[in-house]
N, C-alpha and C positions, 0 to 999 in steps of 0.2 A: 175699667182699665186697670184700674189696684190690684183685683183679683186674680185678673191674669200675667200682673206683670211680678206680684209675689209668687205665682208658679213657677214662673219661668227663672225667679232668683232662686227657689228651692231646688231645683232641679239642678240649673248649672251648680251650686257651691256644693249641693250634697258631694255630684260629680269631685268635686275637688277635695274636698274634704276626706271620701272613699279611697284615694289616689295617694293621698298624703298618708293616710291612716293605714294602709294596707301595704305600704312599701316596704321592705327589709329598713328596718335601723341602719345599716353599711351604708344601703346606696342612697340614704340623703342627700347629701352633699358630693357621690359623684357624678363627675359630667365626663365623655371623652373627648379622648385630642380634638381640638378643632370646633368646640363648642365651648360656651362661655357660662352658662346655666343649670343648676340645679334641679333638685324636687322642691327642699325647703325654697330657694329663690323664687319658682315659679307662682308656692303657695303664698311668699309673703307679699308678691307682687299682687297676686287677686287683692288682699285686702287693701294695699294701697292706692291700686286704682278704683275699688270701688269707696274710697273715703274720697277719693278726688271728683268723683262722676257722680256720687251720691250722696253720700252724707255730706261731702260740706258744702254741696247749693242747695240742701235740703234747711240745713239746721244754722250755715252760717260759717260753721267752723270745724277744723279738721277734730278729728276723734282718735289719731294714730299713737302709737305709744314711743316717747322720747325716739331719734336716730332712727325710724321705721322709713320714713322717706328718705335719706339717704342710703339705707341699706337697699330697698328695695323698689324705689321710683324710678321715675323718667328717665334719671340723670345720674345713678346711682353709680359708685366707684365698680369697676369691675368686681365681679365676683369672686375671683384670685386673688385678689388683693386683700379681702374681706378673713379676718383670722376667727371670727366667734359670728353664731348663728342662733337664732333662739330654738329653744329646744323644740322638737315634735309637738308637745301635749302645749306649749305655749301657742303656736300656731296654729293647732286645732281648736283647742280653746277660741284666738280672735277670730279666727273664720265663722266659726259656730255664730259667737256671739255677735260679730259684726251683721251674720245674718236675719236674726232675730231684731237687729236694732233697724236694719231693712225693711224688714217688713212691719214692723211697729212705724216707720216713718211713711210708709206707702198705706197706713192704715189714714194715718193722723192729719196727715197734708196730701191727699187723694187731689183736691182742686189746685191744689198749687204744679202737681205736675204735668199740668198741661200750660203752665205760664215759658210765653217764652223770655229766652235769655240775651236780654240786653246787648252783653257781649259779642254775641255770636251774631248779630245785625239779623235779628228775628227771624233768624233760619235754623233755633238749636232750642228745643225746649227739654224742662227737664228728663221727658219720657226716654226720650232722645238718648239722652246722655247715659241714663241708666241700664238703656238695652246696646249700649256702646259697650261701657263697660262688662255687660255681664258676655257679651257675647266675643271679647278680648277674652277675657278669663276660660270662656268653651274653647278657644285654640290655645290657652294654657294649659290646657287639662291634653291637647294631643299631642304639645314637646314634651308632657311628664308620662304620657302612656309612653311615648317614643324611647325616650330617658330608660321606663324599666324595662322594656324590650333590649333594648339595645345593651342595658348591665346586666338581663339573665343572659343574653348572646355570649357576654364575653365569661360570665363565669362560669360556660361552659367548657 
C-alpha cells in the first residue's frame, strides 16, 4: 500500500509544485472579481492540509511554520485581508520538502496506516485521510490551472 500511496503523492504535488513554479511572478497573487483565492493561496493551502491529514496523525504533531495555519487553513482570514505572502521559492521549498518528509513517513510507519482512528468512530483510517487530502489538493491544482487561464484571458 506505501508504494502506491507514495506514487500517488508524487504525482499530485509534482502537479502543484509544476503550477506554482511555472506561473508568471505577476499573477501570484492575483484572483478576479468574484473569487477569493490565489496561486500562492492555493499552494500554501496543499501544504497545510496535508500536515493536518498526514503528518500530524502520523507523527503526533503539526510540522507547519509559525502563522501557516491561519494564513492558509480551514479557517483562515480572507485572502484580501491578508497584506504579506511568503515568497515563491519559500513555498516550493515546503512543498518539495513536506513531500519528501511524506514519503519518508509512508516508508517508516507502513503498518500504522491502516490503524483506524479513534476519532472518526472507526470509519476513517489513516490511508483514508491521506488520499483525502492528496486528492483535495488534485482539485487545487484545477482552481490554479483555472486562475492562469483565466489571467492569460485578461492580459490579452
Amino acid at each position: 500500500m506505501s508504494v502506491h500511496l507514495s506514487e500517488l503523492a508524487r504525482q499530485v504535488r509534482q502537479g502543484t509544485i509544476g503550477l506554482l513554479r511555472d506561473a508568471p511572478l505577476a499573477w501570484l497573487t492575483w484572483a478576479p472579481a468574484g473569487t477569493s483565492n490565489h496561486l500562492l493561496w492555493h499552494a500554501g493551502h496543499a501544504v497545510w492540509l496535508q500536515d493536518c491529514l498526514c503528518i500530524e496523525p502520523l507523527t503526533g504533531a503539526s510540522e507547519l511554520a509559525d502563522g501557516w495555519a491561519g494564513q492558509f487553513g480551514m479557517n483562515c482570514d480572507p485572502v484580501a485581508a491578508q497584506k504579506s505572502w511568503p515568497a515563491r521559492e519559500l513555498l516550493l521549498g515546503s512543498l518539495s520538502s513536506q513531500l519528501e518528509r511524506m514519503l519518508q513517513l509512508f516508508d517508516d510507519q507502513a503498518p500504522r496506516l491502516q490503524t483506524i482512528g479513534a476519532d472518526r468512530g472507526g470509519r476513517w483510517d489513516l490511508t483514508r485521510g491521506v488520499i483525502h487530502g492528496l486528492h483535495d489538493e488534485a482539485r487545487h491544482q484545477g482552481e490554479m490551472y483555472l486562475l492562469l487561464k483565466l489571467r492569460a484571458a485578461a492580459a490579452r
